[in-house]
C-alpha positions as CSV (number, residue, x, y, z in Angstrom):
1,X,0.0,0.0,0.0
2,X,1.3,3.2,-1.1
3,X,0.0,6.5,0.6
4,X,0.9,9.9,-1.1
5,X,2.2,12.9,1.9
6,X,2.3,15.4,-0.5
7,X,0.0,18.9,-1.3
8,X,-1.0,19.0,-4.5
9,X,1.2,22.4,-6.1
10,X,-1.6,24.7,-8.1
11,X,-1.1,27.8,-10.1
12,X,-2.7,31.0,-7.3
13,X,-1.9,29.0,-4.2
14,X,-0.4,30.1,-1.2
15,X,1.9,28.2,1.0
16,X,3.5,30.8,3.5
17,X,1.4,34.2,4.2
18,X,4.2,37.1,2.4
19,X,5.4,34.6,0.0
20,X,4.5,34.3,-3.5
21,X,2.3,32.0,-5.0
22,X,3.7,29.6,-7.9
23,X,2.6,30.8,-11.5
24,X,1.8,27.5,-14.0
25,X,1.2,27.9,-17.6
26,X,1.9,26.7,-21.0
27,X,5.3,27.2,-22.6
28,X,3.9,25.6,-25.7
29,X,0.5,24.8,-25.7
30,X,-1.1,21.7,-27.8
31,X,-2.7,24.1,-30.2
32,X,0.7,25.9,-31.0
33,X,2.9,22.5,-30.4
34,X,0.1,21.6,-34.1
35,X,2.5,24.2,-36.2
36,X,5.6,22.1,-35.5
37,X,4.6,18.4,-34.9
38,X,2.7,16.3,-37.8
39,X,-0.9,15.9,-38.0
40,X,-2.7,14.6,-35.2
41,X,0.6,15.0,-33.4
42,X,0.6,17.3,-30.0
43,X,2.5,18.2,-26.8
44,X,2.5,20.5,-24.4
45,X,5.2,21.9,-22.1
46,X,4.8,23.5,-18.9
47,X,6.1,26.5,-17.7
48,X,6.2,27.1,-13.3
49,X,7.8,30.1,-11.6
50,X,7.8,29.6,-8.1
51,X,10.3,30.4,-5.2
52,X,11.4,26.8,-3.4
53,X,9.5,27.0,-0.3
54,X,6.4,25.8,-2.2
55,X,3.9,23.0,-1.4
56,X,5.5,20.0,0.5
57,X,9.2,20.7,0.4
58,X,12.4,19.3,1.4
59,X,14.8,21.5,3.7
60,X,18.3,20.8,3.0
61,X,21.4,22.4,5.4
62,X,22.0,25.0,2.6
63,X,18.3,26.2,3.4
64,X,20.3,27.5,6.8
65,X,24.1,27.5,6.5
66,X,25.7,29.0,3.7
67,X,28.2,26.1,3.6
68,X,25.7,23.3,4.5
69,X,25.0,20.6,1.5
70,X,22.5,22.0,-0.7
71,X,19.9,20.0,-2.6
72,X,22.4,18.0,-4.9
73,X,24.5,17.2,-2.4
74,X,22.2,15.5,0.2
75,X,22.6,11.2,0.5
76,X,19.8,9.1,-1.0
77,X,20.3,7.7,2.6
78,X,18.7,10.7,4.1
79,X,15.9,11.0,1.4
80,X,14.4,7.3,0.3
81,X,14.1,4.1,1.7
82,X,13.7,5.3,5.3
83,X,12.5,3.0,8.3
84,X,9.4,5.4,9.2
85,X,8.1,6.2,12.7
86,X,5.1,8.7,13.5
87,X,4.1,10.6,16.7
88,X,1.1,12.1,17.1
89,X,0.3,14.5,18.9
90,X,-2.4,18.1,19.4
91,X,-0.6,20.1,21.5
92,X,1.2,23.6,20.1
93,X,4.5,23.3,21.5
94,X,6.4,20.0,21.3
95,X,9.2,19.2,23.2
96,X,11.5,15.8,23.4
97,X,8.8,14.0,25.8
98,X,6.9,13.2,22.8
99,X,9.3,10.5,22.0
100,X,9.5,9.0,24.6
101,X,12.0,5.9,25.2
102,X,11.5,5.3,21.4
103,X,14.6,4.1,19.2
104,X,14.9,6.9,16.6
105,X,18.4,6.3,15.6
106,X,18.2,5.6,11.5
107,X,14.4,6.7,11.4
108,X,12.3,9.1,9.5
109,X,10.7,10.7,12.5
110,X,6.7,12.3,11.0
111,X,4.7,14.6,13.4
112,X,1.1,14.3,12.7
113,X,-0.4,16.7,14.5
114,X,-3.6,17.2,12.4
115,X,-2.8,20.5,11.2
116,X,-2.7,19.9,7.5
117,X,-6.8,19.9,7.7
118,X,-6.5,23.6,7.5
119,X,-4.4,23.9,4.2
120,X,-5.1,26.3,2.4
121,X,-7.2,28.6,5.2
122,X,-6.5,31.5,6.6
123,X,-6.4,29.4,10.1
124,X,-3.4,27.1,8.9
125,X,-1.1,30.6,9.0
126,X,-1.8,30.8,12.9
127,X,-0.7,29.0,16.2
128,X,0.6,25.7,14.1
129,X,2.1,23.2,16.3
130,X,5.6,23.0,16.1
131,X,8.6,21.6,17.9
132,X,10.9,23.1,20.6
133,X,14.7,23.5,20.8
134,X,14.9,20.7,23.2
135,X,12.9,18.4,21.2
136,X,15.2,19.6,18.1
137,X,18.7,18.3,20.1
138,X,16.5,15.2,21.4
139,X,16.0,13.5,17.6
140,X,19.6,15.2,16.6
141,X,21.4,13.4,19.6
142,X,19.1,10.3,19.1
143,X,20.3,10.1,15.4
144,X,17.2,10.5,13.8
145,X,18.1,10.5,10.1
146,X,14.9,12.6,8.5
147,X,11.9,14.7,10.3
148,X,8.4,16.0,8.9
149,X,5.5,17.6,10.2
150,X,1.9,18.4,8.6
151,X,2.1,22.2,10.2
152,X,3.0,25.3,8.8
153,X,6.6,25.3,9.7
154,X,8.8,22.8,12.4
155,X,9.7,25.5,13.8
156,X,7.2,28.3,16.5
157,X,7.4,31.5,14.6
158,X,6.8,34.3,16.6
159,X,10.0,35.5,16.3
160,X,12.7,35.3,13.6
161,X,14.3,32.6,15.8
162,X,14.6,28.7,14.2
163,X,16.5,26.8,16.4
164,X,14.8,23.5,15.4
165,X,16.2,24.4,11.8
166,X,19.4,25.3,13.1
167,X,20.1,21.9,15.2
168,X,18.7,19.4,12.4
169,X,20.0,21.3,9.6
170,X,23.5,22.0,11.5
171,X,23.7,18.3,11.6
172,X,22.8,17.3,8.0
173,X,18.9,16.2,9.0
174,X,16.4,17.1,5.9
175,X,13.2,18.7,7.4
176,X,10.1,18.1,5.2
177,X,7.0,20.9,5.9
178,X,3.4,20.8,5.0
179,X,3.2,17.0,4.8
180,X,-0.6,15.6,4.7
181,X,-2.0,12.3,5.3
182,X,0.1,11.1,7.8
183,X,-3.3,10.3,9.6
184,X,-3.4,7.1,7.3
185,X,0.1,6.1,8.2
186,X,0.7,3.6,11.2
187,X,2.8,4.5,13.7
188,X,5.5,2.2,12.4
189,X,6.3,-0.3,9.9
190,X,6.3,1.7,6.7
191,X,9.1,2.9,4.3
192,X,9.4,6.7,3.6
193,X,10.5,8.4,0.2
194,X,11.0,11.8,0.3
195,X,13.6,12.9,-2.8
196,X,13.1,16.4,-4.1
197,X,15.0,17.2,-7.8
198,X,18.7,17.8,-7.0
199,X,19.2,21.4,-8.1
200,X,22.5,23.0,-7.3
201,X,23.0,26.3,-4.7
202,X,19.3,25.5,-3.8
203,X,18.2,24.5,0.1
204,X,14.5,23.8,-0.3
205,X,12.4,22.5,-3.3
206,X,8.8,20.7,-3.8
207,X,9.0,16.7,-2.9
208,X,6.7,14.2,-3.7
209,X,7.0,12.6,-0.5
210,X,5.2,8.9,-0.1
211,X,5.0,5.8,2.3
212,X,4.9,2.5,1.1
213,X,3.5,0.2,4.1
């Protein structure tokens, strides 16, 4: 059974209040592609602008350090093929007690905490849950090897402070935002994919993340 964790990227929509919202259209449309191809013959070929923080995306360390591995530089072994646990959890602030005594080291560690129900609403922009500091040095220290959460960002952001970014991304741990679905993973036993294209000098980019269980 496969199970897809990924939003669905459409031209117009917004993923973070402030920035923009991708713009999809035709680069060649199948009416003009009939003035180049033979009869009956047709393509079309898209055309996206969009900055990387777009949809479901993958953070690499570049995303935070300016000499952290960027996109094309991150291990399949961090990305695919990952021994999945989730946690679930409704409470705003997160901090390492979620875990528990659970053996993270290896594991893609997935926060369902329900909020992905209020994508694309004006309530998904306030109070998401997110982790704390703490929490952040807890999976780093417990050698987690991936973490994702259905919330508007991993981090709180009432300030311009990220710490959670700043310990998993200091230590080479991809961080994967706005993930859905993770209500119809089990808590364990299931396989995570999570590889976003491997584009040069970029931190972040959309991800077709899935679970095969």
């Amino acid at each position: 059974m496969r199970v897809d964790l990924s939003h669905t990227v459409e031209h117009g929509m917004i993923t973070y209040k402030g920035l923009p919202a991708p713009i999809i259209c035709d680069y060649l449309s199948r009416e003009d592609s009939k003035k180049r191809y033979a009869e009956d013959t047709t393509f079309q070929m898209g055309k996206i602008e969009m900055i990387s923080n777009t949809g479901t995306y993958v953070d690499a360390p570049f995303h935070r350090y300016a000499d952290g591995k960027d996109l094309s530089e991150l291990p399949l072994e961090s990305l695919v093929d990952l021994d999945g646990l989730v946690f679930r959890t409704h409470q705003r602030v997160n901090g390492p007690e979620l875990f528990g005594k659970a053996d993270l080291r290896g594991k893609a560690v997935l926060l369902h905490t329900g909020w992905a129900k209020h994508w694309r609403t004006d309530r998904y922009f306030e109070g998401h849950p997110h982790l704390t500091e703490a929490a952040a040095i807890w999976l780093r220290d417990q050698g987690a090897r991936f973490v994702g959460i259905d919330s508007l960002n991993i981090d709180g952001t009432e300030t311009g402070a990220r710490p959670v970014h700043t310990v998993l991304l200091g230590a080479d741990i991809p961080i994967c935002e706005h993930m859905w679905n993770l209500d119809q993973l089990p808590d364990s036993g299931f396989r995570l994919h999570a590889a976003p294209v491997k584009v040069k000098g970029f931190g972040t980019f959309p991800v077709r993340a899935y679970a095969i269980i």
